[in-house]
SEDRENKOL-794019 format. One record per residue (C-alpha): residue in three letters; x, y, z. Coordinates in nm, 3 decimals, padded with zeros to 5 digits. Each point is the difference from the previous one (the first is absolute). Layout:
BEGIN
- res;c1;c2;c3
- ALA;X;Y;Z $
...
//
This chain:
BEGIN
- res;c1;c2;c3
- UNK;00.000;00.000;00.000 $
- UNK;00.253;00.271;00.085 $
- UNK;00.224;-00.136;-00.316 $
- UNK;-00.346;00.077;-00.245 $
- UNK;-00.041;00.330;00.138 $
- UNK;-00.377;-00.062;-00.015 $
- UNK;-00.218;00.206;00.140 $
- UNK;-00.123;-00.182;00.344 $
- UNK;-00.388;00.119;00.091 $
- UNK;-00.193;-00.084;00.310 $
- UNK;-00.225;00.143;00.249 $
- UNK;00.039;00.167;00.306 $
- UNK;00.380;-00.213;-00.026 $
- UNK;00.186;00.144;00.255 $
- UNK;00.012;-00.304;00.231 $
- UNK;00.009;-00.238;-00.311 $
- UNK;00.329;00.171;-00.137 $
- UNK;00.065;-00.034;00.436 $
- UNK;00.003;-00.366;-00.003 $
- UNK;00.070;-00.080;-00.364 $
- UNK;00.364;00.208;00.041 $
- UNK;00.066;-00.187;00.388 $
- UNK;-00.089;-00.364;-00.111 $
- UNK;00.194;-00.011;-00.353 $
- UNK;00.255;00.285;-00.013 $
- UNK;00.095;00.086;00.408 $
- UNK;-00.032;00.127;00.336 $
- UNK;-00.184;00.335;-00.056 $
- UNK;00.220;00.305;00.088 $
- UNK;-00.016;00.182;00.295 $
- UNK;-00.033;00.334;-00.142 $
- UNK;-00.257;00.159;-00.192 $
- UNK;00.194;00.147;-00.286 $
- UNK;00.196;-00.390;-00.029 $
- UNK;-00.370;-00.154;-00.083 $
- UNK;-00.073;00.268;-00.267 $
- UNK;00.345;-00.055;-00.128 $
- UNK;-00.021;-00.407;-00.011 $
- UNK;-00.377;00.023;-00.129 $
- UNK;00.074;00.174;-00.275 $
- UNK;00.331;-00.251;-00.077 $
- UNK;-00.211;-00.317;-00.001 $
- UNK;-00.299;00.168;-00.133 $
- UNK;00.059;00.334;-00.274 $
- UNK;-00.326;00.026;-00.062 $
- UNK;-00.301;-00.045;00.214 $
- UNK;-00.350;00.168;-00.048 $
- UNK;-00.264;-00.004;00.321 $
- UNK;-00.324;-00.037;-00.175 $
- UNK;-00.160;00.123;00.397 $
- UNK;00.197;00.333;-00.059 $
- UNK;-00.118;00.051;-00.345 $
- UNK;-00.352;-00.087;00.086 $
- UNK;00.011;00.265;00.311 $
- UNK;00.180;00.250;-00.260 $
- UNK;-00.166;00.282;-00.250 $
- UNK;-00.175;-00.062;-00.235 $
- UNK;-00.114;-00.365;00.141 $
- UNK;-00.085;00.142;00.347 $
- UNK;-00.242;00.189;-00.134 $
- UNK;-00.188;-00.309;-00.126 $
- UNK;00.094;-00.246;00.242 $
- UNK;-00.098;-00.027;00.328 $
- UNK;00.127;-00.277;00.109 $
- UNK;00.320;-00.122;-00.070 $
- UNK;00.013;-00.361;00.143 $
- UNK;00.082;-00.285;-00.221 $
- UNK;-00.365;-00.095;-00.014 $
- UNK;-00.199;00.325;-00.064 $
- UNK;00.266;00.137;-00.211 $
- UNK;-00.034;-00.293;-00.192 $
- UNK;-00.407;00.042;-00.065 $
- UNK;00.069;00.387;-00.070 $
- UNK;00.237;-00.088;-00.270 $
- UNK;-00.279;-00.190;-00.171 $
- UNK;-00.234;00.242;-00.012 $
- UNK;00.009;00.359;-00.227 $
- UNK;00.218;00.228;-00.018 $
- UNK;00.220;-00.294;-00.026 $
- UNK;00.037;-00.313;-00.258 $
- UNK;00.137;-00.320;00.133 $
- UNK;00.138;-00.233;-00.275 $
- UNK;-00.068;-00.328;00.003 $
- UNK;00.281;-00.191;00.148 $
- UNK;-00.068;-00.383;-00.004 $
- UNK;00.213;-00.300;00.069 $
- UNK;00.275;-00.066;-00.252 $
- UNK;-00.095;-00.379;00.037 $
- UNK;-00.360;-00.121;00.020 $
- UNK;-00.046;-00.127;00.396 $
- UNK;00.274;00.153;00.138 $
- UNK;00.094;00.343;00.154 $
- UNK;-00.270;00.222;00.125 $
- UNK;-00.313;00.182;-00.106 $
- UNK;-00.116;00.348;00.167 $
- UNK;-00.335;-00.151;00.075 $
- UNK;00.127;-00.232;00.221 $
- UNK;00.051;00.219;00.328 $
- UNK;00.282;-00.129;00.181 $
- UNK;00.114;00.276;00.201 $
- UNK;00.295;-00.094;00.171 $
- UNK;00.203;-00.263;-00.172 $
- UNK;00.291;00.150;-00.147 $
- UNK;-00.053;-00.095;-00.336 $
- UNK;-00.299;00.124;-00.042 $
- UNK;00.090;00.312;00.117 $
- UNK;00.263;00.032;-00.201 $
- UNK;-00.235;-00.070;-00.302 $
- UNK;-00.263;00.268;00.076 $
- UNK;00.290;00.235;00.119 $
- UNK;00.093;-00.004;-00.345 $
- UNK;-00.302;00.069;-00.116 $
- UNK;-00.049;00.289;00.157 $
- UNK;00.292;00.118;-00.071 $
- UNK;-00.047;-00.044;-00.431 $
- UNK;-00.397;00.172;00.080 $
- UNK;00.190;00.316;00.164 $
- UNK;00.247;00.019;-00.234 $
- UNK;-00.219;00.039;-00.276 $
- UNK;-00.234;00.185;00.149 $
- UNK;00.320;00.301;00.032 $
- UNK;00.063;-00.105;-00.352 $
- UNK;-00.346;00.132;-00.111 $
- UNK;00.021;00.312;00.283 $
- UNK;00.262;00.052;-00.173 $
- UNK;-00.073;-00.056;-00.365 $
- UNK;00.317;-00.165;-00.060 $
- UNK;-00.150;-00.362;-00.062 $
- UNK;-00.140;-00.141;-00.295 $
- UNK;-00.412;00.090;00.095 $
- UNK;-00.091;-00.339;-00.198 $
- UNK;00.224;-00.140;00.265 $
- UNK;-00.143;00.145;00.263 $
- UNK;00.317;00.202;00.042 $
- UNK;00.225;-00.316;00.072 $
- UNK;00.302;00.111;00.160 $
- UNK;00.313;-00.245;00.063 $
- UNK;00.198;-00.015;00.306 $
- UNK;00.252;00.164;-00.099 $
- UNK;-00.185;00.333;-00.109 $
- UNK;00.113;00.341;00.107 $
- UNK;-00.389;00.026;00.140 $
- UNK;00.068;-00.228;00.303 $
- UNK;00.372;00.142;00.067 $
- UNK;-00.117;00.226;00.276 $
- UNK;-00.129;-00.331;00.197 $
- UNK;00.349;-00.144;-00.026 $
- UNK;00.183;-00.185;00.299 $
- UNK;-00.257;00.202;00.282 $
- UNK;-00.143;-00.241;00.317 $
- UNK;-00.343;00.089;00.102 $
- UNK;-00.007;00.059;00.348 $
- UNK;-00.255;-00.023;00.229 $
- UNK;-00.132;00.187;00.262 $
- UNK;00.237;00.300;-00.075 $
- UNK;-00.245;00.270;-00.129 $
- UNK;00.305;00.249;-00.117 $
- UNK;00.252;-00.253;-00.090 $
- UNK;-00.231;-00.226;-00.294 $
- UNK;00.319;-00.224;-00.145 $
- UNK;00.338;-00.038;00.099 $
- UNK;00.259;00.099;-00.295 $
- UNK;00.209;-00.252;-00.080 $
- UNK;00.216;00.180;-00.258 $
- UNK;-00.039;00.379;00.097 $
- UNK;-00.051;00.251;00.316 $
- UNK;-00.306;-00.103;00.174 $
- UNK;-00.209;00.282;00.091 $
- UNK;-00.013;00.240;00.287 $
- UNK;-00.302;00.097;00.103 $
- UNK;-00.017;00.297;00.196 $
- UNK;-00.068;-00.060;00.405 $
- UNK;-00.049;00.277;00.196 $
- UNK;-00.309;-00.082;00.125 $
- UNK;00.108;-00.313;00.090 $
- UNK;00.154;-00.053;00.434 $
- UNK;00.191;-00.278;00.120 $
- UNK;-00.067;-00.094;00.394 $
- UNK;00.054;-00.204;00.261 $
- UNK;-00.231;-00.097;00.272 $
- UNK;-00.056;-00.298;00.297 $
- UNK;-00.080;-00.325;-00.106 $
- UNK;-00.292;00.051;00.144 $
- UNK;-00.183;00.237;-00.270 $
- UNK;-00.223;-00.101;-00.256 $
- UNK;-00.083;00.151;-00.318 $
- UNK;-00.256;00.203;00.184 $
- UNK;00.199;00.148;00.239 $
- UNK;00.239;00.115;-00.312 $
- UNK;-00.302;00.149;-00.129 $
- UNK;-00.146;00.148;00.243 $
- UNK;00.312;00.196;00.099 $
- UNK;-00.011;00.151;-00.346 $
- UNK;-00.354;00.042;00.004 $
- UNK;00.023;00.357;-00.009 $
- UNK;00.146;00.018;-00.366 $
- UNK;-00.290;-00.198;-00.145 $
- UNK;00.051;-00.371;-00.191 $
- UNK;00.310;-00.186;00.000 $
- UNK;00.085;-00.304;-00.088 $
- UNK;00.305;-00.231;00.219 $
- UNK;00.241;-00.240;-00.123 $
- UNK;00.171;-00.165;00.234 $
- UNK;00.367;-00.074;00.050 $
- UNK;00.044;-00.226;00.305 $
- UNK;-00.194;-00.058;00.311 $
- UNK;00.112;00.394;00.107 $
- UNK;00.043;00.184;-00.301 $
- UNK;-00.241;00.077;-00.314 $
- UNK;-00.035;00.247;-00.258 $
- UNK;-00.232;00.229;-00.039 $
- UNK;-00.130;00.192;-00.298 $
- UNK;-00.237;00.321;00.017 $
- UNK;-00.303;-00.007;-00.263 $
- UNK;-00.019;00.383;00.014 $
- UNK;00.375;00.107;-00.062 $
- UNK;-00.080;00.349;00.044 $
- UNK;00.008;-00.097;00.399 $
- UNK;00.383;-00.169;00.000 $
- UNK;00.176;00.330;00.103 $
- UNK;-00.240;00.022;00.333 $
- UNK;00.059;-00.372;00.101 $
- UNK;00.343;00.046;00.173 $
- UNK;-00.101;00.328;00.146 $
- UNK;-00.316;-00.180;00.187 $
- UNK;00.134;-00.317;00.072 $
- UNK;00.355;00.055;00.141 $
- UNK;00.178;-00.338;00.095 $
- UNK;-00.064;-00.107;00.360 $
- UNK;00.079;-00.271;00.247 $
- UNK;-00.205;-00.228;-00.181 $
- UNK;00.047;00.085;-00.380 $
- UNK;00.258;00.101;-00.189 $
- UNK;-00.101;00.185;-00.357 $
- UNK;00.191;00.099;-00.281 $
- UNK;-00.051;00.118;-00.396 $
- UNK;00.048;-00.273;-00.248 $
- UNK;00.310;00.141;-00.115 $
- UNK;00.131;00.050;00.299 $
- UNK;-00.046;-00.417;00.111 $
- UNK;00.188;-00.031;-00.350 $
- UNK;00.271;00.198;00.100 $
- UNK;00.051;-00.138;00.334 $
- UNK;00.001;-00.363;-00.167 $
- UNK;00.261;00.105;-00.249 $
- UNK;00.216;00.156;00.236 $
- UNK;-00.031;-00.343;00.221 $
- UNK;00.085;-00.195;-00.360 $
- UNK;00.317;00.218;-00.029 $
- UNK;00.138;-00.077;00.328 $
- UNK;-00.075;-00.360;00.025 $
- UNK;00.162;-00.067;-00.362 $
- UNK;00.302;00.209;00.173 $
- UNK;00.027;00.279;-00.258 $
- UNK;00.047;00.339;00.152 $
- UNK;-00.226;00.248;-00.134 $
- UNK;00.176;00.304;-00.240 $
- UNK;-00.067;00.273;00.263 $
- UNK;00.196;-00.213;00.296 $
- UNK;00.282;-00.066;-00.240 $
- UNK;00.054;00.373;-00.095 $
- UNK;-00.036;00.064;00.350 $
- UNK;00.281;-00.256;00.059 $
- UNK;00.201;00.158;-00.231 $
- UNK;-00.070;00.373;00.086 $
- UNK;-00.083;00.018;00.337 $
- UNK;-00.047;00.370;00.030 $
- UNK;-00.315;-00.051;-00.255 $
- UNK;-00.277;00.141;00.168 $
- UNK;-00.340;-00.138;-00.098 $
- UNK;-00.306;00.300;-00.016 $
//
């Protein structure tokens, strides 16, 4: 597979690359950037058919991107689902058959969801053949932008993970790290930040959790009302990523650039 430089489609394949990478190629690395550098080694080119369901234009006609459902949408108008059937006569699957579940099958209606979306950009775009139905290959500039991205779930401002490129950055201001008593629940976090209308919490660990403010506009008053305490301790999102940086730094044993000028030029004054 990563001799054919094929392109490699499944859905929502994050933990199938996961296990498919650990069982046949090796341990999976312990860093983040070390995955996206041995995915994209084994595998050059991988398309998510989850992210390009959950991704304009398809969003906007599909609702629901499991397997299943995405599977009946793709058979109905706007789109056109070719007829794929069994090279062989009794063997291999058919899409009426329903079996959810079993790898193979899934693979088989993955596919096919990936050819109806395909073409359905091919005629969006009017770059197909409309007698067709604007069949577009795999290797067409029209699904380039999908290219070697992992869906990921749960993670409203981070949709894929970038397996070639910069992932994005969303913008957190509105967005507190703290750290509590075991004892809280997710009630007590949100009652204590009652007062800046609805949040939503992700926690960390038993005493820590995120929390993100729905009205944004209210972030700069959150650290002026609720000052850290004896049993909290608050901070901005950036500053959390700061302090774990800084920890990185000195546990790897590299000296940060403003200690070693200081080391050098001791009479440097910092302002």
């Amino acid at each position: 597979m990563t001799e054919s430089g094929k392109l490699v489609v499944g859905h929502n394949m994050i933990l199938d690359i996961a296990h498919t990478l650990n069982q046949f190629c090796g341990p999976l690395p312990e860093t983040y950037q070390d995955f996206k550098a041995m995915t994209t080694a084994v595998f050059p080119k991988l398309l998510d058919t989850k992210l390009m369901a959950n991704t304009i234009p398809f969003k906007q006609e599909i609702f629901n991107s499991s397997l299943e459902e995405l599977h009946k949408a793709v058979q109905l108008p706007p789109y056109d689902l070719p007829p794929v059937p069994p090279k062989f006569s009794g063997s291999g699957y058919k899409a009426g058959s329903a079996s959810f579940h079993e790898a193979g099958f899934d693979a088989y209606i993955t596919g096919l969801c990936f050819i109806a979306m395909s073409n359905r950009l091919g005629l969006l775009c009017a770059t197909g053949d409309k007698t067709k139905a604007g069949r577009v290959l795999a290797d067409s500039h029209l699904v380039q932008p999908f290219l070697n991205k992992l869906y990921l779930m749960k993670i409203a401002d981070i949709p894929y993970i970038n397996l070639t490129g910069e992932d994005l950055k969303p913008e957190r201001s509105h967005v507190f790290h703290i750290t509590f008593p075991k004892e809280w629940k997710t009630a007590d976090i949100v009652h204590m930040f009652s007062s800046f209308g609805y949040v939503f919490v992700s926690w960390q660990d038993d005493t820590s959790a995120f929390v993100s403010l729905k009205e944004k506009e209210m972030a700069p008053q959150v650290l002026e009302v609720l000052k850290s305490g004896s049993s909290f301790r608050i901070q901005t999102y950036q500053n959390y990523l700061d302090t774990k940086n800084q920890a990185s730094l000195v546990n790897c044993g590299i000296t940060p650039i403003w200690k070693r000028c200081l080391s050098l030029h001791p009479m440097v004054v910092l302002r």
